[in-house]
C-alpha positions as CSV (number, residue, x, y, z in Angstrom):
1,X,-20.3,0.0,8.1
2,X,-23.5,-1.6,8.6
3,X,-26.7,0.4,10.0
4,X,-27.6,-2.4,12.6
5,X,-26.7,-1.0,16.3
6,X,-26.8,-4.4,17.7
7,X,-24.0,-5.4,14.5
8,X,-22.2,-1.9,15.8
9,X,-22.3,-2.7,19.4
10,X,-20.8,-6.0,18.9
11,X,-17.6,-4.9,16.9
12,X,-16.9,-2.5,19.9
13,X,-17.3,-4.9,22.4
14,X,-15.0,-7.3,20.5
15,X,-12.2,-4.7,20.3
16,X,-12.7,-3.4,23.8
17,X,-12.3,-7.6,25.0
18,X,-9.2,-7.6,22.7
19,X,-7.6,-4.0,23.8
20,X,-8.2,-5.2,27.3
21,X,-6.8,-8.7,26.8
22,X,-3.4,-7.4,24.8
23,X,-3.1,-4.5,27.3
24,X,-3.4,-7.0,30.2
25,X,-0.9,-9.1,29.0
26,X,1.3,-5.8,27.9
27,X,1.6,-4.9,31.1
28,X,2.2,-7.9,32.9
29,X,5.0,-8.4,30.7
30,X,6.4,-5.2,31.2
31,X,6.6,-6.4,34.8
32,X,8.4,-9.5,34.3
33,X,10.7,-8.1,32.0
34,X,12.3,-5.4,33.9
35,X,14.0,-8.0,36.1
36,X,15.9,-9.1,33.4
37,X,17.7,-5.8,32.6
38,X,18.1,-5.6,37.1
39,X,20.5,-8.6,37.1
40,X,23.6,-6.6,38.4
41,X,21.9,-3.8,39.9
42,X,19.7,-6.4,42.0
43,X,22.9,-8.6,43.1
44,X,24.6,-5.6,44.4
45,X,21.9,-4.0,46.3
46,X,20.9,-7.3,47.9
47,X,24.7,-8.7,48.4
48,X,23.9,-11.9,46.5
49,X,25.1,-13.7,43.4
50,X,23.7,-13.3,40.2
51,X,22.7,-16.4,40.0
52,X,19.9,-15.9,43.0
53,X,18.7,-12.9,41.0
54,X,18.4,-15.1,37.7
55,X,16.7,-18.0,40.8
56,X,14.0,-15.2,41.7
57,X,12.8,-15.4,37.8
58,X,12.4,-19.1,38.5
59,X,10.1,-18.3,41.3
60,X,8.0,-16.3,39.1
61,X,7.7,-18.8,36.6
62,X,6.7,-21.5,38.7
63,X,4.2,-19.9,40.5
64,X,1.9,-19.1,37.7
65,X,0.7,-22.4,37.5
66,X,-1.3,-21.9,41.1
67,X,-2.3,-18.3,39.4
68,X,-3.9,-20.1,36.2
69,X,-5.9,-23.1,38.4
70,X,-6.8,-19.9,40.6
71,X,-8.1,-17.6,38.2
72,X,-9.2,-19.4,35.7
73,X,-12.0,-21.5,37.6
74,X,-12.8,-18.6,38.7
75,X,-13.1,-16.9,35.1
76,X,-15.2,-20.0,33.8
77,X,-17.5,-19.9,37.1
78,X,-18.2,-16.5,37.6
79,X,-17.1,-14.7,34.1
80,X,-14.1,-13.1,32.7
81,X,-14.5,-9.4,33.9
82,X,-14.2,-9.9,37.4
83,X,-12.2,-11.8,37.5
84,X,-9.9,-10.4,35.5
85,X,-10.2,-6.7,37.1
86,X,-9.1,-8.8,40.6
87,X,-6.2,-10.3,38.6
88,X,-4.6,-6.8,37.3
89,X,-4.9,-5.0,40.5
90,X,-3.0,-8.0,42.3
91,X,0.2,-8.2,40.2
92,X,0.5,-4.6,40.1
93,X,-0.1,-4.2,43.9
94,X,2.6,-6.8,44.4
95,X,4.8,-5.2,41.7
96,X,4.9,-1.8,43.6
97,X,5.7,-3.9,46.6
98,X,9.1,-5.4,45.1
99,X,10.3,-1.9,44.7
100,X,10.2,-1.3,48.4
101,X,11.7,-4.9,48.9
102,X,14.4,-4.3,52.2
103,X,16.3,-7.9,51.2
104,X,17.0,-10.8,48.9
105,X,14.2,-12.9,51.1
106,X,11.9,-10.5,50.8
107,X,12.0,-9.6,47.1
108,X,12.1,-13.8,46.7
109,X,8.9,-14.0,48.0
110,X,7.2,-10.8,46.5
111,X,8.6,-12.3,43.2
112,X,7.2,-15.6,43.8
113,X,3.9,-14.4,44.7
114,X,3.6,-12.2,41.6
115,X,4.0,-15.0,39.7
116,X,0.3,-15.8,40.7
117,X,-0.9,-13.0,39.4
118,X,0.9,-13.3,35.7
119,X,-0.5,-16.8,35.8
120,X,-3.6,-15.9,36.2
121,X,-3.8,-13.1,33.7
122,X,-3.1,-14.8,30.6
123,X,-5.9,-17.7,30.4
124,X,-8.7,-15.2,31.4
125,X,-7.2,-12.4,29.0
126,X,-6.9,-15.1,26.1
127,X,-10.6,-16.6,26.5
128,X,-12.0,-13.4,26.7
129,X,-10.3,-12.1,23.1
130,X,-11.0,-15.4,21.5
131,X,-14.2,-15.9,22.8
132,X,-15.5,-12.5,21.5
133,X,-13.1,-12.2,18.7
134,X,-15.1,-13.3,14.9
135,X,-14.1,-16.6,13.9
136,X,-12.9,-15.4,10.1
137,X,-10.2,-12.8,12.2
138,X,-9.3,-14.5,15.0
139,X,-5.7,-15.6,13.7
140,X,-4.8,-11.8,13.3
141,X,-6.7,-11.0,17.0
142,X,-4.5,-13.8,18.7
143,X,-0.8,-12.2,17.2
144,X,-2.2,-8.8,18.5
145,X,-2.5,-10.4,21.3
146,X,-0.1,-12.3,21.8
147,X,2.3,-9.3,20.6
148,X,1.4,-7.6,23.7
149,X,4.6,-9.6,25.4
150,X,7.2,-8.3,23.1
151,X,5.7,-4.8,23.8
152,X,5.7,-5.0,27.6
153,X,9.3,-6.4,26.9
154,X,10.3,-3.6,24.6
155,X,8.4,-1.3,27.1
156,X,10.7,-2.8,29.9
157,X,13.9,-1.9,27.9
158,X,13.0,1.7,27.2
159,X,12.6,1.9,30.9
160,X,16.0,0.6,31.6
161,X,16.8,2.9,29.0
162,X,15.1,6.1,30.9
163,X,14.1,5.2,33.8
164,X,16.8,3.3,35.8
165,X,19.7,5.6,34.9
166,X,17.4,8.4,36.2
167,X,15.7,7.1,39.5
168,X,17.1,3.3,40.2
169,X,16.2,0.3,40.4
170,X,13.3,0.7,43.0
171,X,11.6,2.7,40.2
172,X,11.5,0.3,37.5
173,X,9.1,-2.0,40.0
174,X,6.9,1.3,40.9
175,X,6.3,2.2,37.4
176,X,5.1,-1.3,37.2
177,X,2.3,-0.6,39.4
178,X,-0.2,1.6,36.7
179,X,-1.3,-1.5,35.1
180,X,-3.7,-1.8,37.8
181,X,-5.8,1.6,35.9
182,X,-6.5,-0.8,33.5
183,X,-8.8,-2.7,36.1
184,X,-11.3,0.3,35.5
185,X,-11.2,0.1,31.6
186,X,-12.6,-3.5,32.4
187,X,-15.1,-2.5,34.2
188,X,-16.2,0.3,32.2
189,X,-16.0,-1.3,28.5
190,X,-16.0,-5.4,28.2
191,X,-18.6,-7.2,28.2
192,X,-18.8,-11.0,29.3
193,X,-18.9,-13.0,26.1
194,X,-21.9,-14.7,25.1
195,X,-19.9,-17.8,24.1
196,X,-18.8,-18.0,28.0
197,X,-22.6,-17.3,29.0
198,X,-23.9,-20.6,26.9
199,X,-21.8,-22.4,28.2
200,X,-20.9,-21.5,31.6
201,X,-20.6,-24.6,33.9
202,X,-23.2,-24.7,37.1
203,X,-20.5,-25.4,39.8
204,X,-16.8,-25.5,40.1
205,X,-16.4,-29.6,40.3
206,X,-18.3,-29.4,36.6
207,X,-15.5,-27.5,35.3
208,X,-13.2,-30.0,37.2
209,X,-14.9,-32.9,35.5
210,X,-15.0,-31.1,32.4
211,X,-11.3,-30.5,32.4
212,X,-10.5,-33.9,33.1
213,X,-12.6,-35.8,30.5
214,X,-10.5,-34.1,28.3
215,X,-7.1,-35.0,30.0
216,X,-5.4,-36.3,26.9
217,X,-5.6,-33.1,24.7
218,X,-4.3,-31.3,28.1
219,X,-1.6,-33.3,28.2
220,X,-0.8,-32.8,24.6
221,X,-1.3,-28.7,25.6
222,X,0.9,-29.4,28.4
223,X,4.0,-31.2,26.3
224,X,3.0,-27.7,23.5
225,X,3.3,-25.3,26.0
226,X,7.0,-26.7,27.8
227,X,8.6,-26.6,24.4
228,X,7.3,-22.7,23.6
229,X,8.4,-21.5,27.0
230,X,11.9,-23.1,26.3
231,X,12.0,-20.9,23.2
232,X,10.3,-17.5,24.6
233,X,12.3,-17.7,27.6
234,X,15.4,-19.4,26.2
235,X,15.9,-16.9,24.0
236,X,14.7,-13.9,25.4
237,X,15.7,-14.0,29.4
238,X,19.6,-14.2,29.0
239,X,20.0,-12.5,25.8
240,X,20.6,-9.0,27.8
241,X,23.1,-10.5,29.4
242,X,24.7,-12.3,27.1
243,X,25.2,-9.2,25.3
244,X,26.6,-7.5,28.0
245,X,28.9,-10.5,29.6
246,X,29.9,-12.4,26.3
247,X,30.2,-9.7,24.2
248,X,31.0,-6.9,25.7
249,X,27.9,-4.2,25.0
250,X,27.0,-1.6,27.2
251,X,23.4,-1.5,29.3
252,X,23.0,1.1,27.1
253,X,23.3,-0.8,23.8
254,X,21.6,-3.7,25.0
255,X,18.5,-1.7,25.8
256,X,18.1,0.0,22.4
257,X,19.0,-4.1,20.8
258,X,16.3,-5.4,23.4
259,X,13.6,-2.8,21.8
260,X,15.1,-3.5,17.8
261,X,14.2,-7.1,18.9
262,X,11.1,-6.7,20.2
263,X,9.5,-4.8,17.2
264,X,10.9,-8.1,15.1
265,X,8.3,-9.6,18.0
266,X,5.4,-7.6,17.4
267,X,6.3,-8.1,13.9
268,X,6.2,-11.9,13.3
269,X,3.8,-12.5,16.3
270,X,1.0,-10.1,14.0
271,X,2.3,-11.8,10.5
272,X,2.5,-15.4,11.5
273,X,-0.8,-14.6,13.6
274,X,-2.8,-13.8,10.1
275,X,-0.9,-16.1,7.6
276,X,-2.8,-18.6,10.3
277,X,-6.0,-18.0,9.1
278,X,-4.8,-19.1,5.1
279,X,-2.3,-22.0,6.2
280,X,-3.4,-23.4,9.4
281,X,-1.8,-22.8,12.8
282,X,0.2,-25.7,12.9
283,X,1.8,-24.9,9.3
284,X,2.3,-21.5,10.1
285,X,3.8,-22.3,13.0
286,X,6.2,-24.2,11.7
287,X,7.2,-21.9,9.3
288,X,8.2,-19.4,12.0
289,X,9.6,-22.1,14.0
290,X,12.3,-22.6,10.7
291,X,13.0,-18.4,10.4
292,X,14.3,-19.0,14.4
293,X,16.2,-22.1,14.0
294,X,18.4,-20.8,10.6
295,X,19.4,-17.7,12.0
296,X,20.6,-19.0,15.2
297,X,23.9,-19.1,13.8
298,X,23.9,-15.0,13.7
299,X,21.7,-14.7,16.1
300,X,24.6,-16.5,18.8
301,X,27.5,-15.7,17.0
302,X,27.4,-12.5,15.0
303,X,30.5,-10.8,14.5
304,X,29.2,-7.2,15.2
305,X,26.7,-5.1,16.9
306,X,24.7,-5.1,13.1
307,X,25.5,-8.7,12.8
308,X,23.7,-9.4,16.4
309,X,20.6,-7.0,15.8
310,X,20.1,-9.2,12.8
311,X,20.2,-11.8,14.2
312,X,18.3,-11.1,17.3
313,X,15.6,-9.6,15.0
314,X,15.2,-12.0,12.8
315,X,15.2,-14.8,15.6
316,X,12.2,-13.3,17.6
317,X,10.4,-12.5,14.7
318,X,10.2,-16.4,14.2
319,X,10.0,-16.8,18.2
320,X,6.5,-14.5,18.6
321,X,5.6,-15.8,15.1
322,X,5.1,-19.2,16.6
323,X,3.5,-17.6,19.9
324,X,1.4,-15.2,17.9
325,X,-0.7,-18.6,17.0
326,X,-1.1,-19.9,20.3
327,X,-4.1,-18.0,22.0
328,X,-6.3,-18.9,19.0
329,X,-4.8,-22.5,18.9
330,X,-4.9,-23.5,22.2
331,X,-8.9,-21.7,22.9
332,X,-9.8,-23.8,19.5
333,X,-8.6,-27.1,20.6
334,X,-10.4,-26.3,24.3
335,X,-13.8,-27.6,25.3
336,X,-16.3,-25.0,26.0
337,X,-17.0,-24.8,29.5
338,X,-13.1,-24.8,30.3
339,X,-12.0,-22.2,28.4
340,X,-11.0,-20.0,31.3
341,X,-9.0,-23.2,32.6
342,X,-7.8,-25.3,30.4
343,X,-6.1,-23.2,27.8
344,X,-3.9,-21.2,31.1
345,X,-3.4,-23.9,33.1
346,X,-2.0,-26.0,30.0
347,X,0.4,-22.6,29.4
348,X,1.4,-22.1,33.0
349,X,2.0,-25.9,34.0
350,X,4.1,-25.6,30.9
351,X,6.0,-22.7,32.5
352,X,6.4,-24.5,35.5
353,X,8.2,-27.5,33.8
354,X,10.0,-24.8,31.9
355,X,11.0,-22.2,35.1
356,X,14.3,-23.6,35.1
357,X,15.8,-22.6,31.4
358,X,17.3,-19.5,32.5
359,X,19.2,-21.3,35.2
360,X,20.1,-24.5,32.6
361,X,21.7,-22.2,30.2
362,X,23.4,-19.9,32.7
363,X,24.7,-23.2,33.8
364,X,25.7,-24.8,30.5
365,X,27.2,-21.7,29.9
366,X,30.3,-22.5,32.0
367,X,30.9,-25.4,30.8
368,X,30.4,-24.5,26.9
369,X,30.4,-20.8,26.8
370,X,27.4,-18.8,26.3
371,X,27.1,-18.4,22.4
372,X,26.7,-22.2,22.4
373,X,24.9,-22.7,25.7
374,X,22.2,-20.9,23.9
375,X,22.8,-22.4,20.6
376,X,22.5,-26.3,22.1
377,X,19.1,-25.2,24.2
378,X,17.6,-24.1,21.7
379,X,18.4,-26.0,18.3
380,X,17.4,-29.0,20.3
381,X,14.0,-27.5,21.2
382,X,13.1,-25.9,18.4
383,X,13.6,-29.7,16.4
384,X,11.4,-31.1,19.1
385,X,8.9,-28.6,19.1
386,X,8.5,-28.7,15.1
387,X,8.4,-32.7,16.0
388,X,5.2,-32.0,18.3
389,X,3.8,-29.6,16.4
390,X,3.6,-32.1,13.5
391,X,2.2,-35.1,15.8
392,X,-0.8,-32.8,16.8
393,X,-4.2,-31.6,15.8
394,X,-5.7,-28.1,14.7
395,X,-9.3,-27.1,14.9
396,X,-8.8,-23.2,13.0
397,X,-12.0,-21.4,12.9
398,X,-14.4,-23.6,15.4
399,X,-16.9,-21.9,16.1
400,X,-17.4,-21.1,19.9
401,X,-21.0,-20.5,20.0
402,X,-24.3,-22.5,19.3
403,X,-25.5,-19.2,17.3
404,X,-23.9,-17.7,14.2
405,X,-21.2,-16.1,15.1
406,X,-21.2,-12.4,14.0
């Protein structure tokens, strides 16, 4: 360890940006994710289908769009701290409110409003962990980031494990509500990054303009960003319930194969993540794109439980080895100045064009079945998305500031 304070000081502050950042994004996750394992429970307590439970998750999703534009101009203007301290304590508040939610209208619109908050969180979280990450370990820093999905997902499914058999749905949503402690880590132990202080634009229209000089690698972002959110959310949102509905698993079974699956998550998204920094994001992307899409056969159609864990292992750890990539990718192929913006508004406006998978395959299921509703989706995807990947552009290891980076 070197002697120099200011060298010592530095390293801390670039873990604290990245605990904060995957923390931040853990949490948020959590609180998407226990809706998923709340499908029946929801439609029975509201007296609606289970379809308008799966249509709330759509809400979300397209909301986070308004939450990235929000936040992040905010992030690029003003800094990432604040910002993001503001962000955490509004999803939580709202995610305490759905759990006192008195009907489906209600818990529609508490839903859709959180979906600001989850868009906002990612962009800031991302740009601060890049931004103050070293450029030599940033491949690495982005799948611990990134992993922090899977975990808030595999948190989600011990709760449904503990927690809703124990105290009910309205719990799940209340226990959702301590992310907003994290708002006082943040205050207490990240630092604005100096990359975002050379480079901080003077008004909000500079950012603006900034953005959209640059609108043809945000489109490119954009058309990125849809594909990956067809594969996170086209393999992850239904899965429960396929298990459940298709094949006949118990809640209780499906929570232990939700957390199995997730640690396949963690897993590639950390892997994939530091292979990056020897191949190349868009190789090593690829290369986790091809573990998903030749064990989707298993993965859909496994003739057992073991078959099925497998498969759902195996598939995720391709999955969040792709996504592991993406908050280093998409920060490196960003202008400065727009950092804050660009990368989570190219991510949510992908979600948004995205929000309705769940309700595609829950539809295609009746006419095909679910084992190859979710087969079609997502072989198609996953050869587009290696398509795209292809066509595009890398720029591993930019360096984000004028100075030597430490």
């Amino acid at each position: 360890m070197s002697s120099d304070p200011n060298a010592a000081s530095s390293r801390a502050d670039q873990w604290h940006a990245v605990t904060a950042s995957f923390l931040g994004w853990t949490l948020d996750a959590f609180d998407f994710f226990v809706l998923v394992f709340l499908l029946d429970p929801l439609a029975a307590q509201f007296h609606v289908s289970k379809s308008a439970i799966v249509l709330t998750m759509t809400a979300t999703l397209a909301l986070r769009p308004v939450g990235a534009v929000l936040f992040g101009l905010l992030a690029d203007r003003y800094g990432r701290r604040k910002p993001f301290m503001a962000n955490v304590v509004f999803f939580s508040v709202i995610e305490l409110l759905c759990g006192f939610a008195p009907n489906y209208t209600v818990f529609l619109i508490l839903r859709a409003l959180y979906g600001i908050g989850m868009g906002g969180e990612w962009g800031i979280g991302a740009s601060l962990a890049m931004e103050s990450a070293p450029a030599k370990r940033r491949g690495i820093l982005s799948g611990i980031v990134q992993s922090g999905y899977s975990i808030g997902y595999l948190l989600a499914a011990v709760a449904a494990r503990f927690v809703l058999p124990a105290w009910g749905w309205r719990a799940m949503f209340w226990v959702g509500a301590a992310p907003a402690l994290l708002a006082f880590y943040i205050r207490r132990k990240v630092r604005e990054p100096e990359a975002w202080k050379q480079h901080r634009a003077p008004t909000l229209g500079a950012i603006l303009r900034t953005a959209a000089a640059h609108w043809k690698m945000f489109s490119y972002l954009v058309l990125l960003m849809t594909l990956m959110m067809f594969l996170s959310h086209g393999t992850q949102d239904l899965y429960p319930d396929f298990l459940k509905s298709a094949r006949g698993f118990s809640a209780r079974a499906v929570s232990y194969m939700a957390i199995l699956y997730n640690l396949g998550a963690v897993l590639g998204s950390i892997v994939f993540g530091h292979f990056s920094e020897a191949w190349g994001r868009r190789r090593s992307m690829v290369a986790a794109l091809t573990l998903s899409l030749v064990i989707i056969p298993v993965w859909a159609f496994g003739g057992s439980l073991a078959a099925l864990a497998i498969g759902a292992f195996v598939m995720q750890t391709g999955v969040q080895g792709a996504w592991g990539i993406i908050p280093a990718h998409l920060n490196e192929l960003s202008p400065d100045g727009v950092r804050g913006l660009m990368p989570g508004l190219a991510y949510q406006l992908g979600i948004l064009l995205a929000a309705g998978t769940s309700t595609i395959e829950y539809a295609l299921r009746n006419r095909l079945g679910y084992g190859w509703a979710l087969t079609t989706f997502e072989l198609t995807n996953i050869l587009l998305l290696v398509t795209v990947i292809g066509l595009g552009s890398e720029q591993k290891g930019r360096r984000f500031m004028r100075n030597r980076e430490l």
